[in-house]
C-alpha positions in Angstrom: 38.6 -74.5 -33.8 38.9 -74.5 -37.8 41.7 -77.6 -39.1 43.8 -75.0 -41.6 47.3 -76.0 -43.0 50.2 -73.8 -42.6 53.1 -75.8 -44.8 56.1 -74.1 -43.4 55.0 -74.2 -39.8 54.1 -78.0 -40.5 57.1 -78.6 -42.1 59.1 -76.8 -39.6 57.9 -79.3 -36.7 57.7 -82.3 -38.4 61.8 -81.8 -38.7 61.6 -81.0 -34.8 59.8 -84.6 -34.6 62.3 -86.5 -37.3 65.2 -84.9 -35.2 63.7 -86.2 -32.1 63.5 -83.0 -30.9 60.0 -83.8 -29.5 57.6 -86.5 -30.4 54.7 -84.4 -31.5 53.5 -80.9 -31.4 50.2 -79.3 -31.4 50.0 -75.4 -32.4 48.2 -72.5 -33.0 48.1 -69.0 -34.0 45.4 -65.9 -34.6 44.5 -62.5 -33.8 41.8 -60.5 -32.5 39.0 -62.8 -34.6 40.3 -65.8 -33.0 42.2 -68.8 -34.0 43.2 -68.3 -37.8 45.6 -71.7 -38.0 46.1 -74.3 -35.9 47.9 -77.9 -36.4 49.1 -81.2 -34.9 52.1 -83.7 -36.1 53.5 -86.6 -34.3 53.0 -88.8 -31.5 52.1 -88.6 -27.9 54.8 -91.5 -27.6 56.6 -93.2 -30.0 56.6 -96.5 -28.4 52.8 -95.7 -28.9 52.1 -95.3 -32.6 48.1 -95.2 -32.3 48.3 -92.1 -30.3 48.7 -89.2 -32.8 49.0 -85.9 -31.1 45.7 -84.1 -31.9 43.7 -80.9 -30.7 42.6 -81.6 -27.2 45.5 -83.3 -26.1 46.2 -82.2 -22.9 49.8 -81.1 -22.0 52.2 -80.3 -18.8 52.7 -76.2 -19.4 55.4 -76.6 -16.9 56.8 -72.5 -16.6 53.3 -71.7 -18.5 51.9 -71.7 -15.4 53.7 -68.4 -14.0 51.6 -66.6 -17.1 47.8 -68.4 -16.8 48.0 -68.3 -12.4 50.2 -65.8 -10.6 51.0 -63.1 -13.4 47.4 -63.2 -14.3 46.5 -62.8 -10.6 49.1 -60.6 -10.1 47.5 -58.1 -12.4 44.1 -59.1 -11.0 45.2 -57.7 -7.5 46.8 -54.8 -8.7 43.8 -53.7 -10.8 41.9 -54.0 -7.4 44.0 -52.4 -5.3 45.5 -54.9 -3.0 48.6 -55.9 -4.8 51.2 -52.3 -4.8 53.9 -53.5 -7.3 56.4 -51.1 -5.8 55.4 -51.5 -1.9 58.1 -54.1 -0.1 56.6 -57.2 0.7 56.8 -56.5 4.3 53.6 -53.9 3.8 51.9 -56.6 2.2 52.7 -59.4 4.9 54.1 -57.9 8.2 55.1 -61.1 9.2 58.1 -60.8 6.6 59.3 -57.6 8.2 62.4 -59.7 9.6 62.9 -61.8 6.4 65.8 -61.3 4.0 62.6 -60.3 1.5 61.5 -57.2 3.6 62.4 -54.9 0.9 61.8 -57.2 -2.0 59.1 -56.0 -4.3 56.2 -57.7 -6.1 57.8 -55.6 -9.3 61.0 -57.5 -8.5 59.5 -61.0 -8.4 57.8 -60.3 -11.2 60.6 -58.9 -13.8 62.9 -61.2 -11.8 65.2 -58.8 -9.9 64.8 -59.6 -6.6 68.0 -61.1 -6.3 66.7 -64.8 -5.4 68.5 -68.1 -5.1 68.8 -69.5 -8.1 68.2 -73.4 -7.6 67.7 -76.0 -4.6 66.0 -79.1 -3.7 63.3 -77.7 -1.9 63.1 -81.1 -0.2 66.7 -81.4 1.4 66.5 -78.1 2.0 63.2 -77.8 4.1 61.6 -81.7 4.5 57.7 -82.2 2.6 55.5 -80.1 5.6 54.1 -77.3 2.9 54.3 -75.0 6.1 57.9 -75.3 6.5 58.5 -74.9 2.9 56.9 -72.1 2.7 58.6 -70.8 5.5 62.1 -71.5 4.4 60.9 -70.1 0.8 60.1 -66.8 2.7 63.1 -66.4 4.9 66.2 -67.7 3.1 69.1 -65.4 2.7 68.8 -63.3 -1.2 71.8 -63.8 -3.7 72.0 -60.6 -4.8 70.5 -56.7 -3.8 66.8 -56.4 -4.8 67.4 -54.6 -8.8 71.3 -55.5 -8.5 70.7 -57.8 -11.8 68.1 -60.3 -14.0 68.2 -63.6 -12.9 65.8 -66.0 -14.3 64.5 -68.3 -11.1 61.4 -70.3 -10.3 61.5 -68.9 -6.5 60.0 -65.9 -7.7 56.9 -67.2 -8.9 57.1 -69.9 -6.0 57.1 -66.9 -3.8 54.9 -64.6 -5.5 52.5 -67.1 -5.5 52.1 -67.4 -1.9 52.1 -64.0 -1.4 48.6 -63.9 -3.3 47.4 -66.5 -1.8 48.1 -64.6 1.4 46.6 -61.6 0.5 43.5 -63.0 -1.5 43.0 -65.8 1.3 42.3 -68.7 -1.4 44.4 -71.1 -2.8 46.5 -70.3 -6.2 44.2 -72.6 -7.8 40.9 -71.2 -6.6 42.3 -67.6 -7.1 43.8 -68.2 -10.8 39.6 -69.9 -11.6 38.5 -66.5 -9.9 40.6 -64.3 -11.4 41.0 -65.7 -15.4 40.1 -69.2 -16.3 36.6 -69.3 -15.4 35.9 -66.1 -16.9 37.3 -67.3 -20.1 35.8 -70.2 -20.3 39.1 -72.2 -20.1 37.2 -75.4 -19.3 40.1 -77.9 -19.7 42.8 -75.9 -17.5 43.6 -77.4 -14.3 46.9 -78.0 -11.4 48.0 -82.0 -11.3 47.8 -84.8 -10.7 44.7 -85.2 -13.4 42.1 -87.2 -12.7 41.9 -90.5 -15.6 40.1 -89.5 -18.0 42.3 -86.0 -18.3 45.3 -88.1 -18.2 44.3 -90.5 -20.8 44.8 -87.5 -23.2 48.0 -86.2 -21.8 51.5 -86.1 -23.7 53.7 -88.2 -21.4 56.8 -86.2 -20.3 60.4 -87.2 -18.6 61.1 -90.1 -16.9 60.3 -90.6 -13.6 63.4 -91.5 -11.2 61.0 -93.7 -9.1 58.9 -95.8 -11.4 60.9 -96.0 -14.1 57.8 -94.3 -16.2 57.0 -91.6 -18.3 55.2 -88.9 -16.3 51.7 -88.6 -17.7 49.3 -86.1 -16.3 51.8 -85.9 -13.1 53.5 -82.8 -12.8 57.3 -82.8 -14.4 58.2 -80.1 -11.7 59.3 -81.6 -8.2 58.3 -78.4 -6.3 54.9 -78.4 -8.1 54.6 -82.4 -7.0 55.8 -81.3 -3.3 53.7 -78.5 -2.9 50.2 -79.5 -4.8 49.3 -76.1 -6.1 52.0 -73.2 -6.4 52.9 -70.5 -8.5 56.3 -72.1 -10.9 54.8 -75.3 -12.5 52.1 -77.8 -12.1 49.3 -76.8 -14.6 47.9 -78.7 -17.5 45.9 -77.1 -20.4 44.6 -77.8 -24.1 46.0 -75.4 -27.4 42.3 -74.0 -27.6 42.4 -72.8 -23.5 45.6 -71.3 -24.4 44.3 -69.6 -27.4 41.5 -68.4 -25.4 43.9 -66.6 -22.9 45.8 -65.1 -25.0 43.1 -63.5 -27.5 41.8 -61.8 -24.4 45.2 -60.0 -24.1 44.9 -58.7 -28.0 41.4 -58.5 -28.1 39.4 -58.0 -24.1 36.4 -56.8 -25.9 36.1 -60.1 -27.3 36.0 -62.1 -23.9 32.6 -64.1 -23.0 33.3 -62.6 -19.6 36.0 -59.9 -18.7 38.3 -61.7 -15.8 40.1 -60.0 -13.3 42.9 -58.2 -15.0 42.8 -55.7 -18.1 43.9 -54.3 -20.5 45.9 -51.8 -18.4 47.7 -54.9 -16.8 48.6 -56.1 -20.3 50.0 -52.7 -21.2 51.8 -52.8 -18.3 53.2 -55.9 -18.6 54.6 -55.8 -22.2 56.8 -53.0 -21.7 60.5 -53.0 -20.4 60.4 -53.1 -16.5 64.6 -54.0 -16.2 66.0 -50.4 -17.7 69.8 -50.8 -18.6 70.1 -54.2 -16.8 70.3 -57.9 -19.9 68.6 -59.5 -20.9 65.3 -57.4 -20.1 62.5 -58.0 -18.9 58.7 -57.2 -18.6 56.5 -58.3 -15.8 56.9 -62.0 -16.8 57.3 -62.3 -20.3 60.2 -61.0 -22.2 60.7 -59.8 -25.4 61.1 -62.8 -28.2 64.5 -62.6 -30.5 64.4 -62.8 -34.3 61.2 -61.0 -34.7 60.0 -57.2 -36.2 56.8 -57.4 -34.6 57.2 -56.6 -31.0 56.4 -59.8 -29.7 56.5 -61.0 -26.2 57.2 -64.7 -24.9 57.4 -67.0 -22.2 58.4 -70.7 -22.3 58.1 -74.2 -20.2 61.3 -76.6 -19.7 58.8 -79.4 -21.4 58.6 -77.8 -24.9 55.9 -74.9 -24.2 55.7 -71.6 -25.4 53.4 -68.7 -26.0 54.1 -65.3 -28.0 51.9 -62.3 -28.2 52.2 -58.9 -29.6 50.0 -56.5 -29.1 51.2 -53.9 -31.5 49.9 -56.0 -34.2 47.3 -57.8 -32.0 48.7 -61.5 -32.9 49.3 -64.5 -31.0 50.5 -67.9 -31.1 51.0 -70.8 -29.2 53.4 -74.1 -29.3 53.0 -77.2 -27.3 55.2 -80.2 -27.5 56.4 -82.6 -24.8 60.1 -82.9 -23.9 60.2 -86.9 -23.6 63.8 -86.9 -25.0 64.9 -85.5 -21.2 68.0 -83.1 -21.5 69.3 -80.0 -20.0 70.4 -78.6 -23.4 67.8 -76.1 -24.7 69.6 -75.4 -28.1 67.2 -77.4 -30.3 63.9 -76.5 -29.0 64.9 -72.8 -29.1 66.1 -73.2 -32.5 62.8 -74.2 -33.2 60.4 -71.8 -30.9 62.8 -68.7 -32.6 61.3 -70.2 -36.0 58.0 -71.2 -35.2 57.8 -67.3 -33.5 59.4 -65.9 -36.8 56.5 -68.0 -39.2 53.7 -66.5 -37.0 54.4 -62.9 -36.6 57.0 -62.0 -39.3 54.9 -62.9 -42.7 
């Protein structure tokens, strides 16, 4: 990866570190010929000065991971023939034929219609035996009517994820190495807890309750901690894996090896899938604000975020760590509508 300076990106992020927005940031940004610019400010840590943030540092994606496991594996299925995006998930797992999800879609899950609950501890709610989360996950009452409204909600890629693993018959983390990263050669990607020397490199997230520490290389995400591998959170990558990914979705003839999904998947997925219903959606990303170029996002509660558009057959990629814990969004999306305005827009 070629070390090339973008000054108003650069800028932009170093005011995101001196308003302790994040400590640090690594980023990158290209096309169908690969990476084009690329760059790194801050610290891993500010108690921790001698740890610059720097190309291979590894980072929690946190909601990253719906895009690089179950979407891609979604579209892997589909492309194969054993994943109908408009069949009710009872034809795909009888056993649900008496669940509250009978009639829910894989098309619902994935543009997040299917009329989930929106939050719960998945603990109090159904103890740490994966089995019985997974059952309570599969038969607890819907919020709304499957396509009533859009309702952003981890459950759906919890939920979609164990569908595919259902269906495929290996584990999210063996199917999402089957179906994409190995293929692309995305050699640093991986579910959490990292091993050492993976977590020496890792930007440190919030604090843990029970330590007292910084999470580092430890998933943020308590359903991806209870649960091991699963379909909302948990996955760790480096800026170049990420750049790998999505260059394959503007540029598949360019891939070392073609993975499970396609181009037609892609196509697919970057469309409108919600009709009249706000804010729309695709089939997992959504269309990024404050942008002419028809650009497509998705972001992570720990500062991640990844834009593509393949009208103009651009991406870009933004990774920080959200040490400074808070529920208010404001100033990292003040930041990700910029940093997606620099890349695209100019």
């Amino acid at each position: 990866m070629t070390r090339a300076t973008r000054d108003p990106i650069d800028r932009l992020l170093a005011r995101g570190v001196e308003n302790h927005t994040f400590p640090g940031a690594v980023w990158a940004l290209g096309g169908a010929d690969g990476t084009r610019a690329w760059g790194a400010c801050g610290l891993l840590d500010p108690r921790t000065p001698e740890a610059p943030m720097v190309a291979d540092t590894v980072f929690d994606l946190a909601s990253l991971t719906k895009i690089i496991t179950v979407w891609a594996c979604s579209g892997a299925l589909w492309e194969a023939g054993d994943l109908d995006l408009d069949a009710p998930l009872a034809e795909h797992l009888p056993d649900l034929r008496h669940s509250p999800l009978a009639r829910v879609t894989p098309q619902h899950l994935l543009n997040h219609t299917a009329g989930l609950p929106l939050r719960a501890n998945l603990r109090e709610s159904y103890g740490t035996d994966r089995s019985s989360v997974e059952h309570g996950l599969l038969h607890e009452p819907l919020r709304r009517q499957p396509g009533e409204a859009v309702e952003y909600t981890d459950r759906a890629a919890l939920i979609l994820g164990i569908v595919l693993e259902r269906i495929s018959g290996l584990r999210l983390d063996a199917l999402s190495r089957s179906c994409a990263w190995d293929a692309l050669h995305l050699m640093s990607t991986r579910f959490g807890p990292l091993p050492p020397d993976l977590a020496g490199r890792c930007a440190p997230t919030e604090r843990d309750d029970e330590s007292g520490e910084h999470l580092k290389g430890t998933p943020h995400d308590y359903s991806a901690r209870l649960l091991d591998v699963c379909g909302s959170a948990g996955a760790f990558s480096v800026v170049a894996d990420l750049a790998a990914f999505l260059r394959y979705l503007v540029a598949p003839d360019q891939a070392p090896r073609r993975p499970g999904f396609g181009p037609a998947w892609v196509k697919e997925s970057l469309r409108i899938q919600t009709g009249d219903l706000a804010p729309a959606r695709g089939l997992s990303w959504h269309p990024a604000s404050g942008t002419t170029a028809d650009v497509w996002a998705h972001f992570g509660f720990t500062g991640t975020g990844m834009w593509v558009s393949a009208r103009s057959g651009r991406w870009a990629v933004l990774l920080t760590n959200k040490l400074y814990y808070t529920r208010d969004s404001a100033a990292i999306n003040e930041v990700r509508r910029e940093f997606c305005r620099l890349a695209f827009d100019r």
